[in-house]
C-alpha positions in Angstrom: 9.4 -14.5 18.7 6.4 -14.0 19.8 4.6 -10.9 17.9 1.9 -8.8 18.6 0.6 -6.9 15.4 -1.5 -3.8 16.0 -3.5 -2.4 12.7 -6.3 -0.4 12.3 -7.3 -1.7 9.2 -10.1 -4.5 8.4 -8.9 -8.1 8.1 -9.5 -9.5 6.0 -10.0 -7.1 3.3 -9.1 -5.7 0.0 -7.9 -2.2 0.8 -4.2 -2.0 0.2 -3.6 -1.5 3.7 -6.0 -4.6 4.7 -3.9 -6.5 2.2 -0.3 -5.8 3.6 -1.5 -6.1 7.2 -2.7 -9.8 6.6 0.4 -10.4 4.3 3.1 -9.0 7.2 1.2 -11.6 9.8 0.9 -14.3 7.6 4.4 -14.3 6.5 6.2 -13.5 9.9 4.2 -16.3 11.3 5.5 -18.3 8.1 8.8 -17.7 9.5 7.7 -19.9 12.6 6.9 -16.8 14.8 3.7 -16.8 17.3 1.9 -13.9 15.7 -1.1 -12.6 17.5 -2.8 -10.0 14.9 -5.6 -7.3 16.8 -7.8 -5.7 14.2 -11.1 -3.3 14.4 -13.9 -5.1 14.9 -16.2 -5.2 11.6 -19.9 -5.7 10.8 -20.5 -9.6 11.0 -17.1 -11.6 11.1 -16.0 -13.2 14.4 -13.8 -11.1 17.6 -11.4 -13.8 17.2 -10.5 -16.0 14.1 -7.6 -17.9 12.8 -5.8 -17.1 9.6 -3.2 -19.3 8.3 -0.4 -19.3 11.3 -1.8 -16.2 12.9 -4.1 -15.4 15.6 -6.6 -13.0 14.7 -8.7 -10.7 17.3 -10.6 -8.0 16.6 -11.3 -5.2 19.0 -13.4 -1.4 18.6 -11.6 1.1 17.6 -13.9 4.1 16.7 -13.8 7.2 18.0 -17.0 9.1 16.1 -16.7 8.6 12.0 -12.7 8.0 12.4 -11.0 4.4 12.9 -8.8 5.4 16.1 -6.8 2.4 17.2 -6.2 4.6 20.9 -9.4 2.6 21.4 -7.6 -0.9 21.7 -5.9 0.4 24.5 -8.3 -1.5 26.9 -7.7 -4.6 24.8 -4.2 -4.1 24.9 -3.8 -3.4 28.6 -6.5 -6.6 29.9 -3.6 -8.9 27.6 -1.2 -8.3 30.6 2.5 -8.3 30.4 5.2 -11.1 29.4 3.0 -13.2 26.9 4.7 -10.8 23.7 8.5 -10.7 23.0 7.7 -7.6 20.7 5.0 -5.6 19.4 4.4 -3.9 15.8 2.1 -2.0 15.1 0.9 0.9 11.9 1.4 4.6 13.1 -1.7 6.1 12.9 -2.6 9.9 13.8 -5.3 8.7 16.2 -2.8 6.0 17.5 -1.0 5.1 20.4 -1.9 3.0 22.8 0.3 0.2 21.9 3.5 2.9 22.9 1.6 3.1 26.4 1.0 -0.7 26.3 4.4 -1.8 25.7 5.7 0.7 28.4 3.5 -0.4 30.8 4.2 -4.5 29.9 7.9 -4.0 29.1 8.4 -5.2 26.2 9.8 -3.4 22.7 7.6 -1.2 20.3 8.3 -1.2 16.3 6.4 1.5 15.1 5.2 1.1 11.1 4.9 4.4 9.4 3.3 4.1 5.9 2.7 8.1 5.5 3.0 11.4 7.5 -0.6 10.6 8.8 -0.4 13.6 11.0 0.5 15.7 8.2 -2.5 14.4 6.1 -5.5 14.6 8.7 -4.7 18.1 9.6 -4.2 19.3 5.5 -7.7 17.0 5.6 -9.5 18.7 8.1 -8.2 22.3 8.1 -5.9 21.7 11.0 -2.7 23.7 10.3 -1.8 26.4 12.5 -4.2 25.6 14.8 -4.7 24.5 18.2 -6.4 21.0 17.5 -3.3 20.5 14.9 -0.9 21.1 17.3 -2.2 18.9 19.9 -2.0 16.4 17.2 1.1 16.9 15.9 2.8 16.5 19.8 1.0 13.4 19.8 2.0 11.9 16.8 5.8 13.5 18.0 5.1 11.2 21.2 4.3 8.1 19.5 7.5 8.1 17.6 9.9 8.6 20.8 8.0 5.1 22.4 9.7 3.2 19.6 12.3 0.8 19.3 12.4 1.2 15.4 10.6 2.7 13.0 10.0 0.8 9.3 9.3 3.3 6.7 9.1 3.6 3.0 10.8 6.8 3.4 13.0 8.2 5.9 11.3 11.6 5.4 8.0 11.3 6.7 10.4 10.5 10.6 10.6 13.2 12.4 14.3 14.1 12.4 14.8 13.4 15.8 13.7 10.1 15.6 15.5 9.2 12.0 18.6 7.4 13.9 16.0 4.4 15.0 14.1 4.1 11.0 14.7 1.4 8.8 13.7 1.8 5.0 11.5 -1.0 4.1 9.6 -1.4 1.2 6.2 -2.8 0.4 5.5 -6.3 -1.5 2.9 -8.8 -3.0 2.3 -12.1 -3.2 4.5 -13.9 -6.1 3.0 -16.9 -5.6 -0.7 -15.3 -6.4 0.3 -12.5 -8.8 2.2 -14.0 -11.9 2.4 -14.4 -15.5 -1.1 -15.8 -16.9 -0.6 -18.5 -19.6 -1.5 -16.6 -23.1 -4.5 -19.3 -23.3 -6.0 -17.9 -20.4 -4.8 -14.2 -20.3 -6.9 -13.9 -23.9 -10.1 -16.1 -22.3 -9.9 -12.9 -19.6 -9.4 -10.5 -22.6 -12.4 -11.4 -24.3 -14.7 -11.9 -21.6 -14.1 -8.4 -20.9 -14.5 -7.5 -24.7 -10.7 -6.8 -25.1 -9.8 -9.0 -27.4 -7.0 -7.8 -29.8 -6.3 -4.5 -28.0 -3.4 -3.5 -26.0 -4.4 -3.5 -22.5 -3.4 -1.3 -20.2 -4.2 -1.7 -16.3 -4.6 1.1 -14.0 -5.0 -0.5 -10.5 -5.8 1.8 -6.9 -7.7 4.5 -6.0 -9.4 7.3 -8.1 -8.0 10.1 -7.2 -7.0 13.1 -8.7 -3.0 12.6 -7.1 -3.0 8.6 -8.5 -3.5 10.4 -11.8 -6.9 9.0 -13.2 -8.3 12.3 -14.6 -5.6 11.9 -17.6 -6.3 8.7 -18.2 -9.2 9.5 -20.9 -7.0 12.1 -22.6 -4.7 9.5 -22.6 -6.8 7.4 -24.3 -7.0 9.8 -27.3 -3.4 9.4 -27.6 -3.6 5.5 -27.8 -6.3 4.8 -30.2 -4.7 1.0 -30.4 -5.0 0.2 -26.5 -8.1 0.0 -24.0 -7.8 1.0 -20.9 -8.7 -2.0 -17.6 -9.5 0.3 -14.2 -9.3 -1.7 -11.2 -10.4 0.3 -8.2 -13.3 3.5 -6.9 -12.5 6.7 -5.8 -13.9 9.8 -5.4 -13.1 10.4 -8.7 -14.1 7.4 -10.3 -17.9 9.0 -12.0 -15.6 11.9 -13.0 -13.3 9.8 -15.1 -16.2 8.0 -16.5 -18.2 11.3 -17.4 -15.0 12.4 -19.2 -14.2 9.5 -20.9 -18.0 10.2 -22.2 -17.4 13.5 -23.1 -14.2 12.7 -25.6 -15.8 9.9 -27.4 -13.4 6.9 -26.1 -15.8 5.4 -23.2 -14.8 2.4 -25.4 -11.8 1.8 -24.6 -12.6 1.9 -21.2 -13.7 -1.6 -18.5 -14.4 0.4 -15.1 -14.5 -2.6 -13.4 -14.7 -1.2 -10.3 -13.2 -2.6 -6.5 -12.3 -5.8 -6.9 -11.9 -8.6 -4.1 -8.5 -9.7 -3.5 -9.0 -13.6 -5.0 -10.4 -11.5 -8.0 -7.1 -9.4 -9.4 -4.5 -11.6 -10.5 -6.1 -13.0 -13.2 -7.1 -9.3 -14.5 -3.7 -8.0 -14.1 -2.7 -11.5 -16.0 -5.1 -9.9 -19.0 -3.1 -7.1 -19.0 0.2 -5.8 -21.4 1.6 -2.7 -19.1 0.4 -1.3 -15.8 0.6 2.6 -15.3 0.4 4.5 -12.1 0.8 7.8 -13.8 1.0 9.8 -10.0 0.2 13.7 -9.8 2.6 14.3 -7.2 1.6 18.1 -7.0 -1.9 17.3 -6.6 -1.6 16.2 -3.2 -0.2 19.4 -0.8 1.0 16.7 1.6 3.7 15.6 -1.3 5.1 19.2 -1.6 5.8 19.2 2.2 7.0 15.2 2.5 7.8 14.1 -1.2 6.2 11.5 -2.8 6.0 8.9 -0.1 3.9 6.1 -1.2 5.2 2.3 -1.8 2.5 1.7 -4.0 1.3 -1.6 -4.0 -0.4 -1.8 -7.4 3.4 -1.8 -8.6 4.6 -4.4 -7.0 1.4 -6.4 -8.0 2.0 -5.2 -11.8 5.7 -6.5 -11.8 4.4 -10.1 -10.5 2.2 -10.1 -12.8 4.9 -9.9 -15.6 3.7 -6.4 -16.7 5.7 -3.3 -17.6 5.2 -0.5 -15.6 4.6 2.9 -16.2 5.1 5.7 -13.7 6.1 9.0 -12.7 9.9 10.0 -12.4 10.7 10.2 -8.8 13.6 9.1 -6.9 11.2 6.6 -4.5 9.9 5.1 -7.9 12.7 5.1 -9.4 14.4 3.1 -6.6 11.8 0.3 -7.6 11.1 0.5 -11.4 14.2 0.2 -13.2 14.3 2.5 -16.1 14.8 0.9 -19.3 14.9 -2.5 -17.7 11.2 -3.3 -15.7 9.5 -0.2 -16.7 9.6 3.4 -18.0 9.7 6.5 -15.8 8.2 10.0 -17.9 7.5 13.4 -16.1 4.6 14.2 -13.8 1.5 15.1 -16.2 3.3 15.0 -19.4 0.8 12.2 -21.8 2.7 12.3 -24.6 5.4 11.2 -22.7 3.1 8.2 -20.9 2.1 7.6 -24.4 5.4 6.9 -26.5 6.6 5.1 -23.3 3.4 2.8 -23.2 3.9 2.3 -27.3 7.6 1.4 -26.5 7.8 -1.7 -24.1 10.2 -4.4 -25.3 9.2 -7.7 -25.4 11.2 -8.4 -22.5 10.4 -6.3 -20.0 7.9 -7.9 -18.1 10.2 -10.6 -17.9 12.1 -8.5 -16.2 9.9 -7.2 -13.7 9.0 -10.3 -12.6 12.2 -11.8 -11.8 12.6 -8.3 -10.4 9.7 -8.7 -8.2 10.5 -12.0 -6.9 13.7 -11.4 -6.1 13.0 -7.7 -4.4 9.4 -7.4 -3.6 7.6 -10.7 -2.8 6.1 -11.0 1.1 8.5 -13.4 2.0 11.5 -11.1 1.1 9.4 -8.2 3.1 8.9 -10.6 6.2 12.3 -11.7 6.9 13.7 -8.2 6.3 11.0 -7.2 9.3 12.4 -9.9 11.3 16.0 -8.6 11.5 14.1 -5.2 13.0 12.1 -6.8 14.6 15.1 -9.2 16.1 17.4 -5.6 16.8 14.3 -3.9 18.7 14.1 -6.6 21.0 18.0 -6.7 21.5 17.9 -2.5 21.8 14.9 -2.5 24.1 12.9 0.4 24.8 13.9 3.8 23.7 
């Protein structure tokens, strides 16, 4: 096939959406598909560059402080008709010009919905109830009747309507990058970072209050015997560090901050659990949607051979397997996080990462895209 892959994120980079946008191009184009990848344009790098297998260009797409992928549509339109069997491309609130594009050229649009965008910019902004909102909810409502299929970590973020044409896909990571650390060198990482005979437990993503990093210090009162390895910024991130201050255990913390890509599988390697201990009610677009993430840090802990941690929910509990790769404990309940962090067996990062290569690698993610991707071009347009 010959793909083109629409994304408003910045490749390469070490966001989790710059991270699965290079991994779905590299690895359909590992599948011996022509993959032509179109990108914003960034400070420095090239407009056109070649990652491994996959044509990369890189186009504006600003529209004032926001990252608006409408403004490809130029791009998109001067690349004529009949040179792309298919395009993909990640929904985006201030999207939409690849639905006019593959109109216009013919050819079948998968549409890649990560998270009720919509929904969130107008929660964001205000937007609810009002005029601008509306405008951009029947645009968003448009977007979704161009497509072919929809891939989704959740059917519910769909509008109803469209449901019929969504696929549930999951994210992934790399197996072959993220894996096991030899003890030798997961206790050299330990004690470069001053770890050395603690339990270490890695909270990887974003610092915000729905991840649920303002428990972590409170948490760490609970755990007296484990140190706590943050990979990530936030808004929240000086918060969590003022009250890890405040509570006497800034010791067992290493805010280590954002880390480059190359960088994190030789911490998570260091590491003896993972946690992503989510505040689902923190975050109003949950209570409207559900929890709709398909968090990446979890799939990177399981390659990594770590137990994981997490919130009960049924999307999280579709990919850790109670008992088995991880433990599942109430939303904001610590001694709960705590007793299940003091009770991992021996064997359960095993178990996660067989589980992760045999469910969540990139190469399982890819080929599952290529059957939609396969079934939008035999459906045609919508």
């Amino acid at each position: 096939m010959r793909i083109l892959y629409l994304s408003g994120e910045s490749v390469p980079g070490a966001d989790g959406g710059s991270v699965h946008t290079r991994a779905v191009a590299e690895g359909l184009a590992g599948r011996g598909h022509e993959v032509t990848l179109l990108t914003r344009t960034l400070d420095g790098p090239a407009k056109e560059a070649v990652l491994p297998g996959v044509r990369l260009l890189r186009t504006p797409m600003r529209l004032g402080r926001r990252t608006a992928p409408l403004m490809a549509l130029p791009s998109l339109m001067a690349m004529g008709a009949g040179r792309f069997d298919v395009i993909m491309a990640r929904f985006s609130a201030f999207g939409g010009g690849e639905g006019i594009y593959a109109s216009r050229a013919g050819i079948p649009l998968v549409l890649e919905v990560n998270s009720p965008q919509v929904a969130e910019v107008c929660w964001r902004y205000g937007l609810e109830g009002r005029a601008a909102g509306e405008l951009l909810e029947a645009w968003g409502r448009s977007q979704f009747s161009r497509a072919a299929r929809i891939i989704t970590p959740t059917l519910r973020i769909v509008p109803e309507e469209d449901r019929a044409r969504a696929r549930r896909v999951t994210w992934a990571c790399d197996t072959d990058r993220f894996r096991p650390l030899a003890p030798g060198r997961a206790e050299a990482t330990r004690a470069r970072l001053g770890l050395s005979g603690r339990i270490v437990v890695a909270f990887s993503g974003s610092f915000r209050s729905w991840h649920g990093v303002d428990a972590l210090p409170a948490l760490a009162r609970l755990l007296p015997e484990a140190a706590f390895l943050c990979l990530g910024d936030g808004d929240r991130f000086h918060a969590v560090q003022a009250e890890a201050a405040r509570l006497g255990v800034s010791d067992a913390f290493r805010f280590v901050g954002k880390v480059p890509p190359e960088g994190m599988p030789d911490l998570l390697g260091a590491a003896h659990a993972g946690i992503a201990p989510f505040q689902v009610s923190a975050y109003p677009p949950f209570a409207r949607f559900g929890f709709f993430y398909s968090p990446l840090k979890i799939f990177e802990y399981m390659a990594s051979g770590l137990p994981v941690v997490a919130t009960r929910c049924p999307e999280l509990a579709a990919i850790v397997q109670e008992g088995v790769t991880g433990r599942l404990v109430p939303e904001g309940d610590l001694e709960a996080l705590a007793a299940a962090l003091r009770d991992l067996p021996g064997d359960m990062g095993r178990a996660a990462r067989i589980d992760a290569e045999a469910r969540f690698s990139w190469a399982a993610h890819a080929a599952g895209l290529e059957r939609i991707l396969k079934e939008a071009i035999h459906a045609g347009g919508v």
